[in-house]
C-alpha positions as CSV (number, residue, x, y, z in Angstrom):
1,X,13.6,5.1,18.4
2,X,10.6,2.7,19.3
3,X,8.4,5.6,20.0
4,X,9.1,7.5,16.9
5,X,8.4,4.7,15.2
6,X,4.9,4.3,16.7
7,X,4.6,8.2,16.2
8,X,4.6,7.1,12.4
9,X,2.3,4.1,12.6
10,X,0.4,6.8,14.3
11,X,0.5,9.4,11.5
12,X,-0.1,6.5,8.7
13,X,-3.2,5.2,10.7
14,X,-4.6,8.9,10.9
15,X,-4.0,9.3,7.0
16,X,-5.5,5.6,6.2
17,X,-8.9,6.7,7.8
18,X,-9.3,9.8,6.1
19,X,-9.2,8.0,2.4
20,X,-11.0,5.6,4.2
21,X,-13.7,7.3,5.2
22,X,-15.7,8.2,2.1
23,X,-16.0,4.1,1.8
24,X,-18.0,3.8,4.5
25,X,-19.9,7.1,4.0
26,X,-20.6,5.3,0.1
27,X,-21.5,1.8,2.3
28,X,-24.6,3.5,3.9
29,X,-26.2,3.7,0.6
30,X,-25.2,0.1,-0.7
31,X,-28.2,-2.2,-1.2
32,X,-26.1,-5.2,-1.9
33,X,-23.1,-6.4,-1.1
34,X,-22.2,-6.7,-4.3
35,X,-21.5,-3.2,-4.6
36,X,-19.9,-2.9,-1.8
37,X,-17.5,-5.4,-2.3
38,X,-16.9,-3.8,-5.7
39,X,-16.3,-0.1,-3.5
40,X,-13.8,-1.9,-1.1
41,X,-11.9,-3.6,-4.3
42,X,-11.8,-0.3,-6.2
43,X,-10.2,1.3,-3.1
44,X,-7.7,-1.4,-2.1
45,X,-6.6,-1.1,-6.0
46,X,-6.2,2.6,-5.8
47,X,-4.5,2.0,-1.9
48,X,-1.9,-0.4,-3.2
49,X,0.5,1.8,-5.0
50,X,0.5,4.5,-2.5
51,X,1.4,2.0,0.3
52,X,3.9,0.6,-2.0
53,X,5.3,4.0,-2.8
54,X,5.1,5.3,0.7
55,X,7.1,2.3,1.9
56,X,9.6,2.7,-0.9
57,X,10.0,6.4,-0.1
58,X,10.9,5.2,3.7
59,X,13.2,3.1,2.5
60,X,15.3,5.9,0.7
61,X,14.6,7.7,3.6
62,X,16.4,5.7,5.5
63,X,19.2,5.4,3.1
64,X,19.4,9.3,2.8
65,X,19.8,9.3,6.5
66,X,22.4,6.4,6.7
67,X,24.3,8.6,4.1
68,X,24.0,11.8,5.3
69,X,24.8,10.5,8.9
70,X,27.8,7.9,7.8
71,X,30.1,9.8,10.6
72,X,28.0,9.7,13.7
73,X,27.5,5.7,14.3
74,X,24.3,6.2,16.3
75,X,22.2,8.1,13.1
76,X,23.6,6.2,11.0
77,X,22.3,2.9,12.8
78,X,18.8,4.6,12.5
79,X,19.5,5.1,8.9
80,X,20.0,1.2,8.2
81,X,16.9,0.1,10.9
82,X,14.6,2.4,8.6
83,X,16.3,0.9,5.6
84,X,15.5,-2.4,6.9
85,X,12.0,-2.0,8.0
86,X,11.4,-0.4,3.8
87,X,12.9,-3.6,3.1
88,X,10.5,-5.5,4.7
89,X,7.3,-3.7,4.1
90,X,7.8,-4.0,0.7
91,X,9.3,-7.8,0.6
92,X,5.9,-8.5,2.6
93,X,3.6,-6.3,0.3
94,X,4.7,-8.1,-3.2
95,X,5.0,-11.3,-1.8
96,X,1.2,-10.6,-0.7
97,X,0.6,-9.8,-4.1
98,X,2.6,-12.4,-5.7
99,X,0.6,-15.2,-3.3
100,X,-3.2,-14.0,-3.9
101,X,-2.5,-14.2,-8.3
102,X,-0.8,-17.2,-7.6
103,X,-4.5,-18.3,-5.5
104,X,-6.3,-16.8,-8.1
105,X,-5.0,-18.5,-10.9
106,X,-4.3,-22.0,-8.8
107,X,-8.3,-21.7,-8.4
108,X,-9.5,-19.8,-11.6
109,X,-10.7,-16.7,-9.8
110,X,-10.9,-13.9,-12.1
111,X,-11.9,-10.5,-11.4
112,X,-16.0,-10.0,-12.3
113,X,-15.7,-6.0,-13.2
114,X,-14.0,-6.6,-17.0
115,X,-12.7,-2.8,-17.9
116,X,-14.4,-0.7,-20.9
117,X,-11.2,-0.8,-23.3
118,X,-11.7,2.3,-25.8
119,X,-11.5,1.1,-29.0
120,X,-10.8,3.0,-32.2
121,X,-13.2,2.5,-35.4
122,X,-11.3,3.0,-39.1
123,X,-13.4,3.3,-41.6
C-alpha cells in the first residue's frame, strides 16, 4: 500500500514540474526580482485550487472505494487510509492558508499587484 502510495507522490511530482516549467523558462528573462516574485505568486495562486481540488477528489476517492469495497475488510481499510490522508491534505492546506492571512493581517502585508476592476460608465 506504501508503494502505491509513493507511485502517486510519484505521478503528482511529474505533473507539478510540467506546470512548473514554463516559470522557470519565464525566470531567464526576468531582470528583477520583482517580476519574478510576481511570476511565482501568480502561479502559486493559480496552483492552489488545483491542489485543493486534487486532494479533495482523493478524498472521495477514497470514500468511493471504502463504499464500493464495504464487504471485503482489507479494500475497505484502503478506502478509509485514503480517506484519511484527503483529510489531512486538505486540513493542512487551509490551515496554511488560514495562518499566512492571519500573518498578513497581524503585520499589515498586503498584496502590491491591486486587480484592474472593470467598471461600467452610465451616462
Amino acid at each position: 500500500m506504501l508503494k502505491k502510495h509513493k507511485n502517486i507522490m510519484k505521478k503528482i511530482a511529474l505533473v507539478s514540474s510540467i506546470f512548473l516549467a514554463p516559470l522557470f523558462l519565464f525566470a531567464a528573462d526576468s531582470t528583477t526580482a520583482e517580476t519574478l516574485i510576481g511570476k511565482l505568486q501568480a502561479w502559486v495562486e493559480a496552483l492552489v485550487p488545483i491542489v485543493m481540488t486534487l486532494a479533495l477528489l482523493y478524498f472521495f476517492y477514497g470514500l468511493a472505494t471504502y463504499i464500493m469495497n464495504a464487504g471485503d475488510e482489507s479494500k475497505a481499510k484502503e478506502g478509509k487510509s485514503i480517506m484519511i490522508y484527503g483529510i489531512i491534505a486538505l486540513f493542512v492546506m487551509i490551515s496554511v492558508w488560514g495562518l499566512v492571512g492571519f500573518l498578513q493581517r497581524t503585520f499589515g502585508v498586503t498584496e502590491s499587484i491591486s486587480p484592474t476592476v472593470p467598471t461600467i460608465q452610465v451616462d
